[in-house]
N, C-alpha and C positions, 0 to 999 in steps of 0.2 A: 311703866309708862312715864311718871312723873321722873326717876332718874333718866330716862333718854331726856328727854324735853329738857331739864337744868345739864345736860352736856353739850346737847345744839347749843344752849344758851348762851355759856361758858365759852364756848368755842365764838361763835361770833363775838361777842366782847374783845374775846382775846384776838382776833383779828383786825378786827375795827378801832382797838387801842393801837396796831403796828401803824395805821394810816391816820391816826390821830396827828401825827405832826406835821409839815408843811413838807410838802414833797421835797424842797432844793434840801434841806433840814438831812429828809431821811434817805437822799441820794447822794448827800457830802462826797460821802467815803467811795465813791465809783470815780469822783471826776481826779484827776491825775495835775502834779503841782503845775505845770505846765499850760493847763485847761483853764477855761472860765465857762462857768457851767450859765448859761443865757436864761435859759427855759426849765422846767421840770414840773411832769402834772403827774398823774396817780401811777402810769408803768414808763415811761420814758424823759427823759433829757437831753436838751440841744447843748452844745458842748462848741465852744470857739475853740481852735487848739492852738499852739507855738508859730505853727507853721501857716497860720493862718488857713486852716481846713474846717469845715462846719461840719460837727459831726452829731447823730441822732443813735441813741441809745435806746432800745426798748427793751424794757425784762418781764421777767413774772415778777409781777412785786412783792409778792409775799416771803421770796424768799430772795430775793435779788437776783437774780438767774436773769443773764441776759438773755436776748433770743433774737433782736436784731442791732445789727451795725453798720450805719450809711456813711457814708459820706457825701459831704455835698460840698459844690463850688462857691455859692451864692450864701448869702446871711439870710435869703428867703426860704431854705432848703426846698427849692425846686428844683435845681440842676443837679443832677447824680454824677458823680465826679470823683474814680478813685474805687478806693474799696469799699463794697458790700458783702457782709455775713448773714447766716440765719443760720440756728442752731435748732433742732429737735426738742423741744419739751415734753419731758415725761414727768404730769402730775405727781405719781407717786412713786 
């Protein structure tokens, strides 16, 4: 009993230390030289690109696995415009 409870424990920690840093921080490494990365909260970032396109990024965070990709017209990202993805997430 007291080993399961210090592995939950262990395990959360060890989660919650990956989202201890400032999201734009710990989503650097997605945005592309070309990008400027505007926005970024705990699974997604707003992304200006070259070609002046607004693009939305959402992942699982935990492991950076995307899972959506918008495009938008506007720097409001109201207008959809262009290409949209959506990927299948499998937990394990």
């Amino acid at each position: 009993m007291k080993s399961s409870l210090l592995l939950c424990l262990l395990s959360v920690l060890s989660i919650s230390s990956t989202f201890a840093q400032k999201p734009k921080k710990y989503f650097a490494d997605q945005v592309g030289k070309d990008e400027k990365m505007l926005f970024a909260d705990y699974q997604s970032i707003l992304i200006k690109t070259a070609d002046g396109a607004f693009v939305q990024k959402i992942y699982y965070p935990e492991k950076k696995q995307i899972t959506h990709l918008l495009t938008f017209k506007d720097d409001k990202f109201k207008i959809l415009d262009g290409l949209y993805k959506d990927w299948k997430v499998r937990p394990f």
